[in-house]
C-alpha positions in Angstrom: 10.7 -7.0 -11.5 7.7 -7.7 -9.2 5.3 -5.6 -8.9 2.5 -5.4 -6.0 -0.7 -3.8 -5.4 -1.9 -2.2 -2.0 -5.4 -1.6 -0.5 -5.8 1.5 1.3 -8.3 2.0 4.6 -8.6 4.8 6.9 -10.1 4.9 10.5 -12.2 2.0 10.8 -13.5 3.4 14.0 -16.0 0.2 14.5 -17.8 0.0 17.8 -20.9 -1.6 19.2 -22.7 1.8 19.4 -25.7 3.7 17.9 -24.8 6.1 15.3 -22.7 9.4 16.5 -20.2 12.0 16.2 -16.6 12.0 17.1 -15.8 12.9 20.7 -15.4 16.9 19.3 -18.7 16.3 17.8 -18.1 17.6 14.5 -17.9 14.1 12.7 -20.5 12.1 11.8 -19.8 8.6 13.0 -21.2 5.0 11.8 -20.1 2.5 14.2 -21.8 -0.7 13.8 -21.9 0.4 9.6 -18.0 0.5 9.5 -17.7 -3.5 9.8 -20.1 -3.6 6.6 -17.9 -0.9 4.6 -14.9 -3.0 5.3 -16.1 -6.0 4.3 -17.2 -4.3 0.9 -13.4 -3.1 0.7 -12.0 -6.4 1.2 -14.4 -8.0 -1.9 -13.0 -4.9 -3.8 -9.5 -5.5 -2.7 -10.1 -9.6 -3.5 -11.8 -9.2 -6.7 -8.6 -7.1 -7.8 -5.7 -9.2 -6.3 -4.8 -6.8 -3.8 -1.5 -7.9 -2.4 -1.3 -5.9 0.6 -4.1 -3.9 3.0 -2.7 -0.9 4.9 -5.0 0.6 7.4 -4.1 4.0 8.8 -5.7 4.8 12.3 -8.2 3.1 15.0 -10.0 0.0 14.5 -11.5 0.1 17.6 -13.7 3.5 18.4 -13.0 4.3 22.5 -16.7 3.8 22.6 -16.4 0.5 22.3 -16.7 -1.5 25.7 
């Protein structure tokens, strides 16, 4: 039987924007930082043969132009 393994990502929320919050302002956001964090996940995710990436929510913050 073949077996698979599966990255995991939430909420990217990338945008070319200073530092925030969410629009609630409860959450602190890292715009510009979240393209960095991802591509730390994908040399994670390559470095352990990760078959599959799923990424629950927004890519895009509405910030973004």
């Amino acid at each position: 039987m073949a077996s698979h393994t599966f990255g995991l990502i939430g909420d990217i929320q990338y945008a070319d924007h200073p530092d925030g919050s969410d629009f609630s302002g409860t959450q602190k956001r890292y715009f510009r930082g979240s393209l960095d964090c991802t591509a730390r996940a994908v040399d994670i995710w390559k470095d352990a043969g990760v078959d599959f990436v799923v990424q629950l929510g927004d890519a895009i913050d509405g910030r973004n132009a």
